[in-house]
Backbone bond lengths (Angstrom), bond angles and torsions (degrees), N, CA, C in turn:
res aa  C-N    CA-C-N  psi(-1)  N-CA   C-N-CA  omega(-1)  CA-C   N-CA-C  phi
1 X - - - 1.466 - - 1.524 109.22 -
2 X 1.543 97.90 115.84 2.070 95.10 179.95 1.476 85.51 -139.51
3 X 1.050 109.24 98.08 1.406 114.42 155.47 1.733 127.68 -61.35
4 X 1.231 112.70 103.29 1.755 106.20 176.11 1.208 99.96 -135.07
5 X 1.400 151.36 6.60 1.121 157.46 150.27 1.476 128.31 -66.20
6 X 0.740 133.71 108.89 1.737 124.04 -159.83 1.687 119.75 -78.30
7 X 1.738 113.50 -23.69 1.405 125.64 171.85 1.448 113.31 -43.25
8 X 1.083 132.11 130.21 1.539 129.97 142.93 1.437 127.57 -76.70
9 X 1.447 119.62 120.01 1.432 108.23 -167.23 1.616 99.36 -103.19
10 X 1.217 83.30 153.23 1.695 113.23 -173.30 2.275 100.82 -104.85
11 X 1.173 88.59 127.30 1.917 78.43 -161.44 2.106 95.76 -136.88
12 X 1.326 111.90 -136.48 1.398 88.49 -72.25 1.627 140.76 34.56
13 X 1.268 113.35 153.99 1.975 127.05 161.62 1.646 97.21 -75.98
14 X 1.531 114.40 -47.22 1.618 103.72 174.70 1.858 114.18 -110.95
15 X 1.230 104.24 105.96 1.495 128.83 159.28 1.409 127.12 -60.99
16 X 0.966 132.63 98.67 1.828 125.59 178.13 1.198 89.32 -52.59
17 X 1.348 108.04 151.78 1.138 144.69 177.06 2.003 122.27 -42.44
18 X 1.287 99.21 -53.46 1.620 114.34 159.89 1.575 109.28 -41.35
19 X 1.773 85.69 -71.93 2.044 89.90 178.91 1.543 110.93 -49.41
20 X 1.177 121.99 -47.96 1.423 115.35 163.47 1.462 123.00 -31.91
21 X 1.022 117.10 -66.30 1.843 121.71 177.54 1.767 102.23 -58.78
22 X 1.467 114.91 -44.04 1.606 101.08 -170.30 1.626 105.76 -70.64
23 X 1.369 109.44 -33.44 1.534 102.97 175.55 1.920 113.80 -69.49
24 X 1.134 124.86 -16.00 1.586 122.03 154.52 1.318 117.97 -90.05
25 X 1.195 143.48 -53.28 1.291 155.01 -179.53 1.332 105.40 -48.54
26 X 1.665 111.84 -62.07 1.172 121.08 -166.34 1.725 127.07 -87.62
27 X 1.259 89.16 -82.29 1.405 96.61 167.30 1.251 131.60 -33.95
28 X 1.464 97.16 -78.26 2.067 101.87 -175.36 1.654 104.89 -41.00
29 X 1.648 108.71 -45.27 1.509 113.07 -175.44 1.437 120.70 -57.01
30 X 1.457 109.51 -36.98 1.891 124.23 174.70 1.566 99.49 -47.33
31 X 1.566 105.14 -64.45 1.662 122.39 -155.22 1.927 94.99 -59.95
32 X 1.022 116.30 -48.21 1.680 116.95 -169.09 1.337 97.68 -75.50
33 X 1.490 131.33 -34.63 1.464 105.49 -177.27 1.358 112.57 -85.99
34 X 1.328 112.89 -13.21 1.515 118.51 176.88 1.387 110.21 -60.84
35 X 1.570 110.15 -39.06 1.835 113.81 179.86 1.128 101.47 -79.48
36 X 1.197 140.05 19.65 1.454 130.03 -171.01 1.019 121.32 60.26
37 X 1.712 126.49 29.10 1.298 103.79 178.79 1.784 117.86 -85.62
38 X 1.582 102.73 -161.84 1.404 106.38 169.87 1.399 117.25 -103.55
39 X 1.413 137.83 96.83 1.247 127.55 174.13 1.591 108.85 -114.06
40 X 1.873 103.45 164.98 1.124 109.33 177.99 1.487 107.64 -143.34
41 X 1.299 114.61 146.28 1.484 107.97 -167.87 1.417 97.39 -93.93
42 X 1.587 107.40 -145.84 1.569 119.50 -161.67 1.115 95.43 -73.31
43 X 1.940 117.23 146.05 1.359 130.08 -169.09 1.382 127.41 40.53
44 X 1.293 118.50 38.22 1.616 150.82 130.87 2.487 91.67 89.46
45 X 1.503 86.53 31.84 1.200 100.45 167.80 1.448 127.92 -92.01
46 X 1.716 113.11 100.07 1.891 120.46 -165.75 0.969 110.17 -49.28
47 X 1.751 127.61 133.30 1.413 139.97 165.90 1.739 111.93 -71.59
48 X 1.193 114.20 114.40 1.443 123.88 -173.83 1.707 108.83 -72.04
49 X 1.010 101.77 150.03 1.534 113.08 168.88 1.639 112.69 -38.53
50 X 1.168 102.26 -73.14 1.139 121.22 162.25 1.813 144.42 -22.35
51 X 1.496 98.45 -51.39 1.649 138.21 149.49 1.764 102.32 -39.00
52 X 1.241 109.19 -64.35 1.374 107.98 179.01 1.168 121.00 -97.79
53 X 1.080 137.03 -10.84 1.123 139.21 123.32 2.275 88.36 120.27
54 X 0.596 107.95 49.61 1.785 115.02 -177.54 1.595 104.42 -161.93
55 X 1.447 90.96 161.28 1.559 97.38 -173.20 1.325 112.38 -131.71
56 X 1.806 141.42 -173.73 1.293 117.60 -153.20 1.264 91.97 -106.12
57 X 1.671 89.00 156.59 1.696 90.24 -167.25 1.583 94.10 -103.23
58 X 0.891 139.28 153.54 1.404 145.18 144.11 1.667 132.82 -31.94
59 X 0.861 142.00 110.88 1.412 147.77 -152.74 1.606 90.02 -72.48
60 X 1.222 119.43 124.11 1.395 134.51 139.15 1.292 138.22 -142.40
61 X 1.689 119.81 -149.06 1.709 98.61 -174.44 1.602 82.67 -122.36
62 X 1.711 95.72 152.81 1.314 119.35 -162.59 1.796 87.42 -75.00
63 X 1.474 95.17 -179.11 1.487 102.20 172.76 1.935 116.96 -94.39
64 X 1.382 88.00 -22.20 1.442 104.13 173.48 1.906 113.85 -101.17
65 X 1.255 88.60 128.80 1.718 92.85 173.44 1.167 113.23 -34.85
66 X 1.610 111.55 -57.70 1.304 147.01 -156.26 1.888 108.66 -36.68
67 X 1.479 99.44 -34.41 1.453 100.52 168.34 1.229 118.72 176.06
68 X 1.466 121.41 -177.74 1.532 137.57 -112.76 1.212 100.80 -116.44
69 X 1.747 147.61 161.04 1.246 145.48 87.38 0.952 118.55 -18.35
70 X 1.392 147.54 151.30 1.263 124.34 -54.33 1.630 109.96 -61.21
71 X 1.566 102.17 139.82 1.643 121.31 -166.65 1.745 92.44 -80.00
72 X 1.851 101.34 129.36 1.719 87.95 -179.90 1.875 84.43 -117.06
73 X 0.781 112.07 130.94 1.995 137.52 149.12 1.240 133.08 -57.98
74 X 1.391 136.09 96.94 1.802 122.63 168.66 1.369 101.42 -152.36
75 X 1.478 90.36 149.87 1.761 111.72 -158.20 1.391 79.69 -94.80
76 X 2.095 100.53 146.34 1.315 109.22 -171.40 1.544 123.93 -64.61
77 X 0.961 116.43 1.02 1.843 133.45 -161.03 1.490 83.16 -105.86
78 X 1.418 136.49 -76.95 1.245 125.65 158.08 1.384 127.58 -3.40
79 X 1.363 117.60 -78.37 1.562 121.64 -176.54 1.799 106.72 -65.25
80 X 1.055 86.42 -46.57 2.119 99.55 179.89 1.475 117.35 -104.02
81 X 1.464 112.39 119.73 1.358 103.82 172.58 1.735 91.13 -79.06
82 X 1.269 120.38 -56.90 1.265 120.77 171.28 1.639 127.51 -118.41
83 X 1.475 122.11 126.81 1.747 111.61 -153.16 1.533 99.60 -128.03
84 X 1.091 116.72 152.51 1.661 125.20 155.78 1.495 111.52 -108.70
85 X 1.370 100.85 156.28 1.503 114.17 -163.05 1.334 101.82 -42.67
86 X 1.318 123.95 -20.51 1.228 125.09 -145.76 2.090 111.80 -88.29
87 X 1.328 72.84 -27.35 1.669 103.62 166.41 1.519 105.07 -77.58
88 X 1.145 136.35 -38.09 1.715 122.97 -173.61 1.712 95.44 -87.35
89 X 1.524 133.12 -32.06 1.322 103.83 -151.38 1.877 75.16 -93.67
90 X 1.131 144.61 49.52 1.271 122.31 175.76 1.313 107.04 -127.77
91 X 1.630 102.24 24.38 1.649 104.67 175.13 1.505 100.84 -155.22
92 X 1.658 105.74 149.13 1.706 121.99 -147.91 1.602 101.94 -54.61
93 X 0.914 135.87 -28.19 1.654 137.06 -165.59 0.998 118.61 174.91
94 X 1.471 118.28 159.29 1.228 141.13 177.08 1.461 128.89 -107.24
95 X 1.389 129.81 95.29 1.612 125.31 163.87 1.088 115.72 -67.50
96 X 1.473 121.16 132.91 1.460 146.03 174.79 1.245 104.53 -88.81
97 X 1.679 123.48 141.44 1.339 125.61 -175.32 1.518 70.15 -147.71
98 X 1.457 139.84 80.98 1.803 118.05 161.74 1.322 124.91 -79.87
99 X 1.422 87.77 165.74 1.480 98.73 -165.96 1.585 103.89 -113.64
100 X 1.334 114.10 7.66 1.565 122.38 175.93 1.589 114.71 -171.47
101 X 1.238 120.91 167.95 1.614 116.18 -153.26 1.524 94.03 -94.94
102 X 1.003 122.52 3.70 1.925 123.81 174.90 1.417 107.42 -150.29
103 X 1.469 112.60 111.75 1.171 105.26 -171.35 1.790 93.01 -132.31
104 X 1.583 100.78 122.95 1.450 86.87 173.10 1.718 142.63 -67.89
105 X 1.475 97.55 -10.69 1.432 108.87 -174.81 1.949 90.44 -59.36
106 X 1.091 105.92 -54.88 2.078 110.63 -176.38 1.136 102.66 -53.91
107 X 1.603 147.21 -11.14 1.446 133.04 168.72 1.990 88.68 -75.59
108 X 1.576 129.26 -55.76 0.849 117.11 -129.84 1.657 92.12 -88.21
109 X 1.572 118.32 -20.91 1.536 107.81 164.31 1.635 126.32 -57.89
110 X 1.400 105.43 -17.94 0.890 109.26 -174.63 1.403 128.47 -85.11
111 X 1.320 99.37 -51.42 1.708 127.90 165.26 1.825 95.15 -35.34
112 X 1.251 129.49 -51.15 1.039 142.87 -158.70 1.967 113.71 -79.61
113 X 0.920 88.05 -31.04 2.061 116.89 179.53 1.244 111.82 76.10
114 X 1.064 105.10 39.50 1.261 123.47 173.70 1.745 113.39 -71.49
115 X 1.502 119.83 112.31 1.539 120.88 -161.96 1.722 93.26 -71.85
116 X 1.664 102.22 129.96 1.647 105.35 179.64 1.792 96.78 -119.27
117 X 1.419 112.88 144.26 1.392 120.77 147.62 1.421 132.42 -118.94
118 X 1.376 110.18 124.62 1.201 116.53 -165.22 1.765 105.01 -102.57
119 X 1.566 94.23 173.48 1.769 105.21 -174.53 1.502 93.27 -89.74
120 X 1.374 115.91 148.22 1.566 116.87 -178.04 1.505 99.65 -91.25
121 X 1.320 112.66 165.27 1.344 126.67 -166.16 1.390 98.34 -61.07
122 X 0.881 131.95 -55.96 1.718 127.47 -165.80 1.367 104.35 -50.59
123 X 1.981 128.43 -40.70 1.164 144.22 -151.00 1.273 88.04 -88.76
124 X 1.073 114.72 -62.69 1.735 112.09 175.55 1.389 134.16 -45.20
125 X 1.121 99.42 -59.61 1.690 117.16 158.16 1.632 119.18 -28.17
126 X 1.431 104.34 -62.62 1.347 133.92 161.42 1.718 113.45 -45.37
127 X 1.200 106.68 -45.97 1.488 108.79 -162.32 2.004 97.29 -81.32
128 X 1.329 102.17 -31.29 1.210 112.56 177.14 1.478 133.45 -52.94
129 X 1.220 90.32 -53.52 1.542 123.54 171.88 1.559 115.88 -62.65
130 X 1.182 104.56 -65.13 1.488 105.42 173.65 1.847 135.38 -79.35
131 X 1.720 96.77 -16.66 1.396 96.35 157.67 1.760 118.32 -157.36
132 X 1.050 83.75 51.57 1.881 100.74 -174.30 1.693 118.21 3.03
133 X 1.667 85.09 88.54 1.371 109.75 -170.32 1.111 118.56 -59.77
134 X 1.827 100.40 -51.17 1.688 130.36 -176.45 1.633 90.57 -71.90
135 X 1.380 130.51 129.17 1.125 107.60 -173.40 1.845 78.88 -138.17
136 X 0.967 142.64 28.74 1.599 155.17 95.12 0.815 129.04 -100.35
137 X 1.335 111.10 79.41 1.509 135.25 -175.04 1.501 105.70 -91.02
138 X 1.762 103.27 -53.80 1.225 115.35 -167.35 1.861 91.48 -140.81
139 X 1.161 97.66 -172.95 1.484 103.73 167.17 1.149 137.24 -78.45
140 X 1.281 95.10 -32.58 1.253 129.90 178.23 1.668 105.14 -69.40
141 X 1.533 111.94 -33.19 1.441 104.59 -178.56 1.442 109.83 -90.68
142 X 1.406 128.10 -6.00 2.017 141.80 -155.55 1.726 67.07 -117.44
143 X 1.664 161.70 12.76 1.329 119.00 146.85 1.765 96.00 -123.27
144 X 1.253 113.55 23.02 1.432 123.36 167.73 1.562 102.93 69.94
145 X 1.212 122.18 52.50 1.311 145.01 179.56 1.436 110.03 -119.21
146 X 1.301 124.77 -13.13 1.200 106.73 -170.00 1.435 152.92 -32.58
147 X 1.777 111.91 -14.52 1.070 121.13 162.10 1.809 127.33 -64.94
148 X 1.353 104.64 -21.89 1.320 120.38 173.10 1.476 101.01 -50.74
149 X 1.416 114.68 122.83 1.873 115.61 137.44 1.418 127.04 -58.43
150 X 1.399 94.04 -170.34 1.956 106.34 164.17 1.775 108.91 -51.44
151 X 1.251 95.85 170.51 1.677 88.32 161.22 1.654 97.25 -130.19
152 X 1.360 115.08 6.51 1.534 110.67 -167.14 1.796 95.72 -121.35
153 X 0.609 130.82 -178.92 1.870 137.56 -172.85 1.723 95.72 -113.59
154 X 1.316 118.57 147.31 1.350 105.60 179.95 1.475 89.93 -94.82
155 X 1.781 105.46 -175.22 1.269 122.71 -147.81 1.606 100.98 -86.72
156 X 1.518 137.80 153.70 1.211 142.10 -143.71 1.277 103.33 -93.16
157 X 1.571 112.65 -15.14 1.234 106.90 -160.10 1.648 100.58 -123.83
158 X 1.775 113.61 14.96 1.568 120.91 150.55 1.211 115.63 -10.35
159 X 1.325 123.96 139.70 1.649 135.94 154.86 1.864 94.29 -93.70
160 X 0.759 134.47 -9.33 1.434 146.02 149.77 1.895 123.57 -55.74
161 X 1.321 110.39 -34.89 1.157 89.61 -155.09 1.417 124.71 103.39
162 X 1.289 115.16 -158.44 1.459 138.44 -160.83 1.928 86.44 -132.00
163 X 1.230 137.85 23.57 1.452 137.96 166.40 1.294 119.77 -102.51
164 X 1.666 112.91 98.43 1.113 119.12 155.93 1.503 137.04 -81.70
165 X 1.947 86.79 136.87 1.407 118.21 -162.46 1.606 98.01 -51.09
166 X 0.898 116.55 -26.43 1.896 124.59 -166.32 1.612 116.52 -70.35
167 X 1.476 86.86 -49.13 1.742 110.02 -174.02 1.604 118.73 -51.75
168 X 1.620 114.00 96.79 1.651 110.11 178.89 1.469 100.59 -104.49
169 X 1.575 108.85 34.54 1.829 103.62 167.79 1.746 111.45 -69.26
170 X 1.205 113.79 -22.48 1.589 113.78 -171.76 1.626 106.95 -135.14
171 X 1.165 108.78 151.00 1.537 127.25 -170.42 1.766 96.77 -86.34
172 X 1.133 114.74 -47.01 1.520 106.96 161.18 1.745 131.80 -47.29
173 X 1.641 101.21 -55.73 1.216 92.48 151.39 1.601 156.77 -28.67
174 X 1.805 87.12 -64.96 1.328 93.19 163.00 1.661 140.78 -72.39
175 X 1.479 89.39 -11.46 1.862 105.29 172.67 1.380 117.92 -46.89
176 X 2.043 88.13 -42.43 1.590 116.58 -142.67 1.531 110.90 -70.41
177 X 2.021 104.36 -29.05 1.358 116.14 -173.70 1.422 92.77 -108.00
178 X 1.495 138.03 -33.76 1.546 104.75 -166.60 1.620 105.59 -90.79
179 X 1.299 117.72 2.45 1.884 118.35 150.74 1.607 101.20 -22.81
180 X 1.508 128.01 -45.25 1.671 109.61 -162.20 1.074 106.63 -105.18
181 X 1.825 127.33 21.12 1.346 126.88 177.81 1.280 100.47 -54.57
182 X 1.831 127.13 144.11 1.139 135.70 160.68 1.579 127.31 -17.40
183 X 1.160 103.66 -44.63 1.541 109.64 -151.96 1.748 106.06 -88.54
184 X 1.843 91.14 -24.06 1.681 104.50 175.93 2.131 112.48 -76.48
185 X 1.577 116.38 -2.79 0.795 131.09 -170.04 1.687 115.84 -91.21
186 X 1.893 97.40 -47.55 1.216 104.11 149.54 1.396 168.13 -32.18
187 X 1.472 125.64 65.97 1.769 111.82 -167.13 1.490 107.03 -24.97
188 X 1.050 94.16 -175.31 1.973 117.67 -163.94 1.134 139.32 26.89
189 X 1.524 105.69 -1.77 1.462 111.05 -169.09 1.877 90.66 -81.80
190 X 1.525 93.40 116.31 1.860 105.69 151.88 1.624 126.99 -61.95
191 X 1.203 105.98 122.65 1.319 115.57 176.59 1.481 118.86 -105.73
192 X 1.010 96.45 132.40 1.709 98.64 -179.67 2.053 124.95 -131.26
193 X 1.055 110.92 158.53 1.072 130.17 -143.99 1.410 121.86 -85.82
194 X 1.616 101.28 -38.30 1.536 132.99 -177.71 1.492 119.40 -141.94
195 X 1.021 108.73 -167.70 2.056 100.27 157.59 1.468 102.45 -102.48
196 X 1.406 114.80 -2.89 1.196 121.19 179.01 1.951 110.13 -75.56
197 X 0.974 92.33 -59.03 1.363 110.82 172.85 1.484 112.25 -59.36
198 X 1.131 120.08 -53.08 1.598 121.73 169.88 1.767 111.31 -38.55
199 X 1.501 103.83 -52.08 1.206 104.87 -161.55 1.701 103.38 -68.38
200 X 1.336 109.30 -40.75 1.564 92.95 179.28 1.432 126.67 -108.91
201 X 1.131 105.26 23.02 1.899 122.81 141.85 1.968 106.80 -81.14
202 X 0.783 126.49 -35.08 1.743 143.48 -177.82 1.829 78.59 -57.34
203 X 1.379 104.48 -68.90 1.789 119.10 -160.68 1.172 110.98 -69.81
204 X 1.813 147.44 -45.82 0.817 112.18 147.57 1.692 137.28 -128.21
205 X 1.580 96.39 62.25 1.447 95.75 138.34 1.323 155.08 -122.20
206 X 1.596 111.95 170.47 1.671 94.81 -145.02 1.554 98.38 -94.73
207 X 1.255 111.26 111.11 1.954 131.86 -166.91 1.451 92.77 -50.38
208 X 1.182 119.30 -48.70 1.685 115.75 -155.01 1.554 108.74 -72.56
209 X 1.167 115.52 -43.06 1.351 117.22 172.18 1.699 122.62 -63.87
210 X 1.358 110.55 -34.22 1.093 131.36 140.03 1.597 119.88 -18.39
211 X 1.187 111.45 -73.78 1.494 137.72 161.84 1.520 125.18 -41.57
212 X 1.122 84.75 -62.30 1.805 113.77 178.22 1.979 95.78 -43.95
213 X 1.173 111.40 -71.37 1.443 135.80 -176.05 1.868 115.12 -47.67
214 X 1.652 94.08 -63.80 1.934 85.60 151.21 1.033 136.10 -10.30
215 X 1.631 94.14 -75.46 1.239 120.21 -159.56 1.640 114.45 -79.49
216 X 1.508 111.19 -17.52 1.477 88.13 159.01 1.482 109.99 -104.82
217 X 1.002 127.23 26.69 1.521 124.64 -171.01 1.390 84.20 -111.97
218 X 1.173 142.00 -58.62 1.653 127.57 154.01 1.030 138.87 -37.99
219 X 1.670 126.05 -19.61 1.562 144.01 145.54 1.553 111.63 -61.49
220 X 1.024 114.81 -57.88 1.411 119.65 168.83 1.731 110.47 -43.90
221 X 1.362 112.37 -85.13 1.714 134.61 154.72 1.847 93.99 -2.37
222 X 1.017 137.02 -95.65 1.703 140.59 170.40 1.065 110.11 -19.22
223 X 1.689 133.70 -77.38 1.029 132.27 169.87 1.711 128.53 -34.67
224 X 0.903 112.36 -43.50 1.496 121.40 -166.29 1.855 97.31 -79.99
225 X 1.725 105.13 -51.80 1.264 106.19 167.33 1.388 132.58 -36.64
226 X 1.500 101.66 -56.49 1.473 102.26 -171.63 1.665 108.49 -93.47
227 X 1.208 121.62 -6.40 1.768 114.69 150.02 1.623 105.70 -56.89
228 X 1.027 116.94 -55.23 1.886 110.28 -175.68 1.320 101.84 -69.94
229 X 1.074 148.24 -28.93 1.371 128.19 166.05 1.364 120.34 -63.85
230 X 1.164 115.83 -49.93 1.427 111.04 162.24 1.199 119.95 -31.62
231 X 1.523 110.04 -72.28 1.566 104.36 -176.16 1.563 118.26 -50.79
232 X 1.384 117.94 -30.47 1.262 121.03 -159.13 1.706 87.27 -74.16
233 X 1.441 109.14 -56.24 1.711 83.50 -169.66 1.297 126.75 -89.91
234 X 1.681 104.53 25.75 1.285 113.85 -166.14 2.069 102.44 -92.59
235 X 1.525 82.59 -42.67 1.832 88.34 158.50 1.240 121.74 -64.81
236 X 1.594 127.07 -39.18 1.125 129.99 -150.02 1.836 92.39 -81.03
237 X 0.966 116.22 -43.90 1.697 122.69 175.74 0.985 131.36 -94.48
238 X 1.267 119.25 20.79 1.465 140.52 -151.73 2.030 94.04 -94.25
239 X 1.813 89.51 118.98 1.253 102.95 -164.86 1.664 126.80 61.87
240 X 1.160 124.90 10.08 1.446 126.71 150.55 1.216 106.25 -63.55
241 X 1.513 111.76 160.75 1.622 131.85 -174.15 1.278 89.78 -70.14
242 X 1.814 119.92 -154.58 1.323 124.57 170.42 1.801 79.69 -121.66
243 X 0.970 113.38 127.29 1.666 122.15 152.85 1.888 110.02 -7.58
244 X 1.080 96.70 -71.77 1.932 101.27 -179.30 1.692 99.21 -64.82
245 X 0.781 135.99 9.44 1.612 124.05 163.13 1.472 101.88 -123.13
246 X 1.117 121.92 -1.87 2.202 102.58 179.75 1.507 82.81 -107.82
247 X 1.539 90.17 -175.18 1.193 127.25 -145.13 1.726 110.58 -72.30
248 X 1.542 92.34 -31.74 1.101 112.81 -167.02 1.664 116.21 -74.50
249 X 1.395 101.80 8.85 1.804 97.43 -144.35 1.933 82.13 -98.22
250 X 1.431 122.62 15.54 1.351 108.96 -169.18 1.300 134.55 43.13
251 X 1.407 123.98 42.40 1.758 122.32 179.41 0.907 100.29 58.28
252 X 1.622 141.62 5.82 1.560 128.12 131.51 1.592 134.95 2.39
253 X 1.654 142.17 114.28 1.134 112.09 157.60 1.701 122.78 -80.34
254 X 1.222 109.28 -178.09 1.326 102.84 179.86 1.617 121.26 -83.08
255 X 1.536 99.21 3.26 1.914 101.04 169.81 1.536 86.49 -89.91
256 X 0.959 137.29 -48.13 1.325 122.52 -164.45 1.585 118.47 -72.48
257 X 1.281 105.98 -25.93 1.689 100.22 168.58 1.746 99.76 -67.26
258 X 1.083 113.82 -37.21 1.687 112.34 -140.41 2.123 88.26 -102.59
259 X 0.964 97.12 -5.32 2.293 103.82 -165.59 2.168 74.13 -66.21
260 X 2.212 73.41 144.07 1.542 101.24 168.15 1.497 124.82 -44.94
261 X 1.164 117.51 120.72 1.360 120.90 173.94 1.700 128.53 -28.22
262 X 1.593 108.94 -28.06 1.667 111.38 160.04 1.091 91.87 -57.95
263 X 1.535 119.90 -80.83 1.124 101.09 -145.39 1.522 146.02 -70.52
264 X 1.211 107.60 -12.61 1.646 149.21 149.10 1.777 89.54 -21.88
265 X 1.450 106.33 -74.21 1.073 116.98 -143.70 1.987 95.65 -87.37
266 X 0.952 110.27 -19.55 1.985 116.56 171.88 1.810 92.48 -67.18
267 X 1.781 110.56 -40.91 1.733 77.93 -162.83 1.182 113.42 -99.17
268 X 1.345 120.92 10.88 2.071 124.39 169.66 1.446 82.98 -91.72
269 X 1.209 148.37 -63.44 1.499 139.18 -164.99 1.542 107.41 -95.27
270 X 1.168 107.24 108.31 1.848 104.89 175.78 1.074 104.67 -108.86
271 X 1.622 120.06 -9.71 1.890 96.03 167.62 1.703 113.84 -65.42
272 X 1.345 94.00 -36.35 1.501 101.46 179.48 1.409 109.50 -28.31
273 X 1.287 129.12 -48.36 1.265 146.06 -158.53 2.006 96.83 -65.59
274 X 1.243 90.44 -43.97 1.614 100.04 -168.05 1.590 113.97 -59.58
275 X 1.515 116.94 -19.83 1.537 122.16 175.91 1.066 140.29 -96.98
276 X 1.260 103.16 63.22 1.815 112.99 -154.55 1.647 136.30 -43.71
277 X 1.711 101.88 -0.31 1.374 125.76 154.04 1.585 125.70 -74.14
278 X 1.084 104.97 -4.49 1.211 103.75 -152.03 1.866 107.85 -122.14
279 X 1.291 120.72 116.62 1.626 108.12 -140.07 2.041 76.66 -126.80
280 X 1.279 102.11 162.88 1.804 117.58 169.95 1.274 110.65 -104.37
């Protein structure tokens, strides 16, 4: 993470369509009237304070170097038609607008320490309800059904209850199940309340420490991982041969059981070899 870019990206790379409009409608419009600027919406008609529902904030200096008064906004598809990581960690943070309660792009901001702020459950809940943000939420919401429930009863003996995961009739409801969205599972991720609130959690908090914290909670995260893998395949193979010593390994040597996966894969496919565009 080297921030020298001054944009804040707004991510996911894919936005449902809703989040799309709140990140133009809303957002960019919050952040400019917050600096006091002058904007006007469609047919050169001014967006009121009010409209967006925030008021102007006062120009000062953030707590983080990392960035500026006036707060600038762009969704990652926006800034990148096409990006490498190298392009996301080179700007101060990332706003989450999701479009589902596990989204892998948020493992890989993270993995990266990349500072994320998310919508708090109530905001979400809210955002859900009133303009079905998550728009694979459920299945029911990915065939534009979302009002549909279960069609089956959950199981009697639920730690849940009689609350279906499906049901977006109530904003409580939906609080109740996307509480275990991924990202709410996560240390450091800032949550915020409003765009109001976003903006001055953005202002003063301190990104690097932010960072700092990731990054060993992702050091940690590895470690812990690859102890349970061990064990897992330590039972799972526990007392098997090694492949290059049974029977099965065909007069195999043991570079050739164990040789890099290119090349593994160059000597069962040797045309492969023949297309010099064409890399493993």
């Amino acid at each position: 993470w080297k921030p020298l870019r001054p944009e804040i990206l707004v991510g996911p790379g894919r936005i449902s369509v809703p989040g799309k409009y709140m990140l133009r409608d809303e957002l960019k419009v919050a952040a400019a009237v917050a600096a006091g600027k002058v904007l006007s919406g469609g047919g050169g008609v001014k967006v009121s304070l009010k409209k967006v529902g925030v008021n102007q904030v006062e120009p000062r200096i953030a707590k983080s170097n990392h960035v500026a008064w006036p707060l600038e906004f762009i969704s990652i598809r926006e800034k990148y038609g096409r990006f490498e990581y190298s392009d996301l960690t080179s700007h101060p943070a990332i706003v989450l607008i999701p479009y589902q309660v596990s989204i892998m792009s948020v493992f890989e901001y993270y993995r990266m320490g990349i500072p994320l702020f998310a919508p708090s459950v109530e905001l979400l809940a809210r955002w859900q309800f009133e303009k079905k943000v998550m728009n694979e939420l459920t299945w029911s919401c990915v065939r534009k059904e979302c009002e549909k429930a279960s069609s089956i009863r959950g199981h009697p003996d639920s730690p849940h209850g009689d609350r279906d995961p499906n049901d977006m009739s109530s904003i409580e409801n939906i609080a109740y199940w996307i509480k275990y969205a991924d990202f709410y599972q996560l240390p450091e991720i800032t949550l915020y309340d409003s765009w109001e609130d976003l903006f001055e959690k953005i202002l003063s908090t301190d990104l690097d420490s932010i960072h700092k914290r990731m990054m060993v909670y992702n050091e940690e995260q590895k470690i812990k991982i690859r102890a349970e893998w061990e064990q897992i395949l330590e039972k799972a193979f526990d007392g098997t041969t090694p492949r290059w010593q049974s029977s099965t390994s065909g007069g195999r040597s043991a570079h050739e059981i164990q040789m890099p996966w290119e090349e593994a894969v160059l000597r069962s496919f040797p045309t492969v070899a023949r297309h010099t565009n064409v890399t493993c």
